[in-house]
Each structure stands twice: as structure tokens, then as C-alpha cells.
Backbone as a ProteinNet text record, in pm:
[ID]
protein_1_A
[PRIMARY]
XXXXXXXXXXXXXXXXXXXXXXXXXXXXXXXXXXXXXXXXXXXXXXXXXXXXXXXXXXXXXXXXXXXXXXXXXXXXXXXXXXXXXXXXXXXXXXXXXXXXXXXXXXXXXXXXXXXXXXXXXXXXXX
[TERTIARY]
84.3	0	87.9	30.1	123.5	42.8	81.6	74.5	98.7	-40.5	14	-63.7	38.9	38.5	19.4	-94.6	-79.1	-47.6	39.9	49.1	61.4	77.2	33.9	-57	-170.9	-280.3	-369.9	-426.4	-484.4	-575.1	-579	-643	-560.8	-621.4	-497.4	-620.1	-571.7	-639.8	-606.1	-766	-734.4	-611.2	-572.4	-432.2	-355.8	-310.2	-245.7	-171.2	-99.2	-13.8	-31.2	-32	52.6	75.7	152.1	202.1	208.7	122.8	112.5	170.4	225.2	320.6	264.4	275.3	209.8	328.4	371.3	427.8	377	481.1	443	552.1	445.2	581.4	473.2	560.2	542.4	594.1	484.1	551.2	624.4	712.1	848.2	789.6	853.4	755.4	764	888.5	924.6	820	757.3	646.6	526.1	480.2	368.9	324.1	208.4	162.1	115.6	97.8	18.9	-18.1	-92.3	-249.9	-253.7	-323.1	-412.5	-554	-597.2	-798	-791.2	-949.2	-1014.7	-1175.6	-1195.6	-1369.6	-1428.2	-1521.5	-1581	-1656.2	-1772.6	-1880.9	-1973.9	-2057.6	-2159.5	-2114.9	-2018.5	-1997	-1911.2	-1834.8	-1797.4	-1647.3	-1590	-1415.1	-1386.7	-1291.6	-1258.4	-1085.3	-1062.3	-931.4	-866.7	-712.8	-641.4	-544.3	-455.1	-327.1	-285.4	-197.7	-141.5	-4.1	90.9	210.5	283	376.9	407.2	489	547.8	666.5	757.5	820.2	901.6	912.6	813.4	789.1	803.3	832.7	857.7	719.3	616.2	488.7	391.7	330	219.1	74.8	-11.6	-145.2	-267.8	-317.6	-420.2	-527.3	-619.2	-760.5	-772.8	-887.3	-861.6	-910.1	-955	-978.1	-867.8	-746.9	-642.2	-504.4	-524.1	-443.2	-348	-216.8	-136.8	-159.6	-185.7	-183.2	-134.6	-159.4	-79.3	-11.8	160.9	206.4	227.7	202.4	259.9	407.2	487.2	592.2	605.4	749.1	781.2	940.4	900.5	1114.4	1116.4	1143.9	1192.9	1250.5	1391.8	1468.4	1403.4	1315.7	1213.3	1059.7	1062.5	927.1	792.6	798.6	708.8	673.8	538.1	496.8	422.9	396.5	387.3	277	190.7	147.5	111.9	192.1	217.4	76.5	16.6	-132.3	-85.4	-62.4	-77	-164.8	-198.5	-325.7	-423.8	-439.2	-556.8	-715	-796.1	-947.8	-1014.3	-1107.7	-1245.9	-1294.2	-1307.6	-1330.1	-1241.8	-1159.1	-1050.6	-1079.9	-1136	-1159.7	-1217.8	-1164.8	-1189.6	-1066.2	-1135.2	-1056.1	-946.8	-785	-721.6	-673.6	-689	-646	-537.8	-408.1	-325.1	-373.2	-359.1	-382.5	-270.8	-239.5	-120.9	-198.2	-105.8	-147.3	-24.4	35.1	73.9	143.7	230.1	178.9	343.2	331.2	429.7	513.8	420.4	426.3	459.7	458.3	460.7	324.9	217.4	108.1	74.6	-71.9	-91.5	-252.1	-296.1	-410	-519.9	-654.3	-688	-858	-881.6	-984.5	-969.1	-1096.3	-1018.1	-1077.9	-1139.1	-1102.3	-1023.6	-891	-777.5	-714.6	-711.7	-589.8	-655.3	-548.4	-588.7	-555.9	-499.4	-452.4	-448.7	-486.7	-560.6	-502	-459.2	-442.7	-570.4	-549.8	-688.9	-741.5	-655.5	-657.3	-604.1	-599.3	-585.7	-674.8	-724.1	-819.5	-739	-793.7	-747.1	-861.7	-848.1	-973.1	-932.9	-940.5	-884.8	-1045.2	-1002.4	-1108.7	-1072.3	-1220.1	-1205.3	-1191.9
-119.4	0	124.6	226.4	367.2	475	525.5	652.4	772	892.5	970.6	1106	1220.2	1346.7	1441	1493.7	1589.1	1769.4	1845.9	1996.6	2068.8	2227.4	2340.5	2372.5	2340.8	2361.7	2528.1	2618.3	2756.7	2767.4	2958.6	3051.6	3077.7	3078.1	3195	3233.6	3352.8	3385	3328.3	3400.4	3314.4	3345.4	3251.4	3210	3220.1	3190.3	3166.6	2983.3	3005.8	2900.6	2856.7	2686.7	2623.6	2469.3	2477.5	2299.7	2233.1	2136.1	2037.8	1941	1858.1	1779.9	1674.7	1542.7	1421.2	1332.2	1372	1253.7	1122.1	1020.2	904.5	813.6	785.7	657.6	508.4	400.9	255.6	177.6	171.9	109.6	103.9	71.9	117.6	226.4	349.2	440.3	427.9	354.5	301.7	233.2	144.2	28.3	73.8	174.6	267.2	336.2	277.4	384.1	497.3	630	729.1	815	894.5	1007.4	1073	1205.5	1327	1256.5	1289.1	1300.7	1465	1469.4	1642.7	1566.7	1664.5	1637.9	1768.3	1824	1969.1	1940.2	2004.7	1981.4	1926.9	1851.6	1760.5	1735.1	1723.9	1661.2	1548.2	1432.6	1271.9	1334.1	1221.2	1266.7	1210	1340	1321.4	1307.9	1243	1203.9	1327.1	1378	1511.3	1437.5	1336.9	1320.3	1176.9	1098.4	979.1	951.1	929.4	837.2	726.9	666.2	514.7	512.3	429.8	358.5	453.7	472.3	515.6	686	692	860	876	771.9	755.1	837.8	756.4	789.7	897.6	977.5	1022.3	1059.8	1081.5	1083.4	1158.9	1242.2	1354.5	1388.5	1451.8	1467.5	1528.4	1563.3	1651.4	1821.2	1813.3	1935.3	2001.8	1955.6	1960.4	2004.8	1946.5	1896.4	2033.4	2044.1	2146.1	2266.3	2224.7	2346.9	2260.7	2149.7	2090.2	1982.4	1941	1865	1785.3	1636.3	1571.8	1519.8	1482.4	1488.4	1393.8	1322.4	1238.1	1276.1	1234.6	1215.8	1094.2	1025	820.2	850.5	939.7	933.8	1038.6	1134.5	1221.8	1156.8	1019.2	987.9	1048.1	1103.6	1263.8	1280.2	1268.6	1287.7	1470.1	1522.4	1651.4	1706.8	1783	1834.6	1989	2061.2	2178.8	2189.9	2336.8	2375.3	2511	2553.5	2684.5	2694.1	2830.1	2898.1	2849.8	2867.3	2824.1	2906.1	2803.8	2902.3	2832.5	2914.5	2886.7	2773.1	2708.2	2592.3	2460.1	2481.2	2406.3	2390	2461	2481.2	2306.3	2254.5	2106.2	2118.3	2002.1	1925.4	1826.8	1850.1	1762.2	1625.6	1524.8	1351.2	1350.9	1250.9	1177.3	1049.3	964.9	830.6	788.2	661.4	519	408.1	316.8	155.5	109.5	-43	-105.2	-189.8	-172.8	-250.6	-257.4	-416.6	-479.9	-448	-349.4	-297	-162.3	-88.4	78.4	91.4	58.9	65.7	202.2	264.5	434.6	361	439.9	392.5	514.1	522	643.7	624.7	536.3	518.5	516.7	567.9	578.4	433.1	343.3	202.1	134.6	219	100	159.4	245.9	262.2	245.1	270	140.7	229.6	323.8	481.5	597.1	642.6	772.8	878.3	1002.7	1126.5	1186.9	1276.4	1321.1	1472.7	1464.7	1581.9	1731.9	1812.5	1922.9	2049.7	2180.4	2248.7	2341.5	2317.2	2443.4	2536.7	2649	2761.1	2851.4	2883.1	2965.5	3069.4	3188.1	3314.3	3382.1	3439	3521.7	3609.5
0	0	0	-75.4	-75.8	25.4	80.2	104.1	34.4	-1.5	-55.3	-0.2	-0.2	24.8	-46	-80.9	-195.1	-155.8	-240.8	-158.9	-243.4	-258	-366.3	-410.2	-329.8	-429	-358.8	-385	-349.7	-458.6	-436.6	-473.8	-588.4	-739	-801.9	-920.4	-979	-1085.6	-1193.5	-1300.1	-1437	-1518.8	-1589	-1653.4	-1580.4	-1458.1	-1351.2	-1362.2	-1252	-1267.1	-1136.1	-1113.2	-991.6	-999.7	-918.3	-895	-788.8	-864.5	-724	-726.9	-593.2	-555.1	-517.9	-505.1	-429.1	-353.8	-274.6	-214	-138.9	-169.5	-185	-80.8	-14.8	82.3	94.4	195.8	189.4	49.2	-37.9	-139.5	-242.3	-273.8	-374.7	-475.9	-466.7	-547.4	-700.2	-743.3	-890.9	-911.1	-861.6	-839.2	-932.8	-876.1	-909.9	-1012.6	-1119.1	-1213.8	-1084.9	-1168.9	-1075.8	-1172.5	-1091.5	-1177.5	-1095.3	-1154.8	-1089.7	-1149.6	-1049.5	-1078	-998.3	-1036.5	-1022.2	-952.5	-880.1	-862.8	-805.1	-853.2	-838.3	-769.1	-737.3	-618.2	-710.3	-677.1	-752.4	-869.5	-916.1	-1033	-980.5	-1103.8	-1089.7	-1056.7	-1000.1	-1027.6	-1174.7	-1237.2	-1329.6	-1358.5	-1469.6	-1495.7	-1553.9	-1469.9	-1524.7	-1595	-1553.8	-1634.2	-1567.7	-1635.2	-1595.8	-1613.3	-1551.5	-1549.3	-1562.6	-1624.5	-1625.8	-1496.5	-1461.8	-1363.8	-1398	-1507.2	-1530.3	-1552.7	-1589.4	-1698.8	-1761.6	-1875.8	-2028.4	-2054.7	-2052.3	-2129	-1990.7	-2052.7	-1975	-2060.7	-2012.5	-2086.3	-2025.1	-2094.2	-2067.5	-2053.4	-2005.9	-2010.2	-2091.2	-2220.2	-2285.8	-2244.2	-2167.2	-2094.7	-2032.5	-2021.3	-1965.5	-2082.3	-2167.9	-2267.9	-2336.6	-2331.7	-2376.3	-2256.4	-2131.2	-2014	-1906.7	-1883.6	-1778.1	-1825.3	-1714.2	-1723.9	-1610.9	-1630.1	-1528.1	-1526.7	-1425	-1411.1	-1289.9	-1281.1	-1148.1	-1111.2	-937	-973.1	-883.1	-925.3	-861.4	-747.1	-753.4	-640.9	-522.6	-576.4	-464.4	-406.7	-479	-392.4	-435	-567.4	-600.7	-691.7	-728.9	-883	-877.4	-993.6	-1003.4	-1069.5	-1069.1	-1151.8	-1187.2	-1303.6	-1364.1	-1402.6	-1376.7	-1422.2	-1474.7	-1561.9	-1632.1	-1695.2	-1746.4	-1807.1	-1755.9	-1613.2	-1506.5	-1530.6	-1533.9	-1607.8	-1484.1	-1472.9	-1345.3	-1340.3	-1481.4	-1483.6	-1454.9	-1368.5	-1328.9	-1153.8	-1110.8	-948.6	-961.8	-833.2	-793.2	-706.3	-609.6	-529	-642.1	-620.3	-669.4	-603.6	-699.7	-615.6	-657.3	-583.8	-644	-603.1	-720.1	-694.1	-707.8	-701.8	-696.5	-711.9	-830	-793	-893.2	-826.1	-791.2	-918.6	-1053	-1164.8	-1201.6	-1274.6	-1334.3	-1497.6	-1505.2	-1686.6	-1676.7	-1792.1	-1854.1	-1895.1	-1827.3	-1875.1	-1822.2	-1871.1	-1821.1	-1783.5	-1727.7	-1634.4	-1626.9	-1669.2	-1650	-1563.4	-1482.9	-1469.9	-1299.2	-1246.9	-1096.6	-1032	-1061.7	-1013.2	-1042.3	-1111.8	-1186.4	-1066.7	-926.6	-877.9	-745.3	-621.4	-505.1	-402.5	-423.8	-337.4	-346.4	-253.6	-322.1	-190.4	-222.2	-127.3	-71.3	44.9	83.4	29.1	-79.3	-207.5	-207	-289.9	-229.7	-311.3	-243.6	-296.8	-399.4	-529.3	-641.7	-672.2	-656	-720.9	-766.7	-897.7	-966.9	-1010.1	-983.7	-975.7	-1100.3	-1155.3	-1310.9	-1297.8
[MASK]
++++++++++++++++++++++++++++++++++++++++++++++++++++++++++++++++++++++++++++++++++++++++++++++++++++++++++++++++++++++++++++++

């Protein structure tokens, strides 16, 4: 099982920038596909971005797509996620998830992962 920490997340205005961090302890963090999910108030959690083991490959929401990047570092325990050109429609609680996998596979569904952070709040104002 992983443990994860998510941090950076606020207030910022539109086209604004921030980054959020997820740290990750217990299970070998190389081990681990990992993701951002998003979930707004009454709406579903939705998928922001995904990671391999490695960080070869990553993969996008398209709502997301050419404004944020995800990112890892193996030896920091820490996957990332870059939000520029921040629009109102981005305000949600952010997840990091983790799960557990033998491949470079990318994962974008939030019952494919088995750990989850207790999120952090982004609201970006027009």
C-alpha cells in the first residue's frame, strides 16, 4: 500500500499558474503507475493526467491537454502536476492516486488505482 500526500494547491487567478506535488511513501515508489484526478462539487471525479513507472509515457484529459504537465522524480518519492493557463473551470478538489503494476502501462480510470491522497483544494477566480 502507498501513502500519498498531496500539496500546492490555493487561490490563483485566471491564466495563472501552480504545482502540485504528491508525495508518496510505503511502497516502492518506482512500483507505481500514478495520476491526478479532479472532482468539483456535484460533479464525478474526473481524470487530469497519468504516469508510467518510469515517466517515459504520460497521458491527458482533454480538458487539460497542452496546459498541464505531469511529471515524477523516482529518487524524490514525487509525482507533479504543472497547471498553467488556469481558467475557473478548473476549481476542484485535486487527487493523487497510486497503484501497484508490473508494466509501462498508463491507467486512466479511478477504479484501476488502489490509493488515493486526501486531495488538495485548487480555485482559480475570473
Amino acid at each position: 500500500q502507498a501513502q500519498l500526500v498531496e500539496s500546492g494547491g490555493g487561490l490563483v487567478q485566471a491564466g495563472g499558474s501552480l504545482r502540485l506535488a504528491c508525495a508518496a511513501s510505503g511502497r516502492t515508489f518506482r512500483y507505481n503507475a500514478m495520476a491526478w484526478f479532479r472532482q468539483a462539487p456535484g460533479k464525478e471525479r474526473e481524470f487530469v493526467a497519468a504516469i508510467t513507472r518510469s515517466g517515459g509515457r504520460t497521458y491527458y484529459g482533454d480538458s487539460v491537454k497542452g496546459r498541464f504537465t505531469i511529471s515524477r522524480d523516482n529518487a524524490k518519492n514525487t509525482v507533479y502536476l504543472q497547471m498553467n493557463s488556469l481558467k475557473p473551470e478548473d476549481t476542484a478538489v485535486y487527487y493523487c492516486a497510486a497503484r501497484a503494476t508490473g508494466t509501462q502501462e498508463i491507467f486512466v480510470r479511478p477504479n484501476e488505482y488502489n490509493d488515493w491522497g486526501q486531495g488538495t483544494q485548487v480555485t482559480v477566480s475570473s
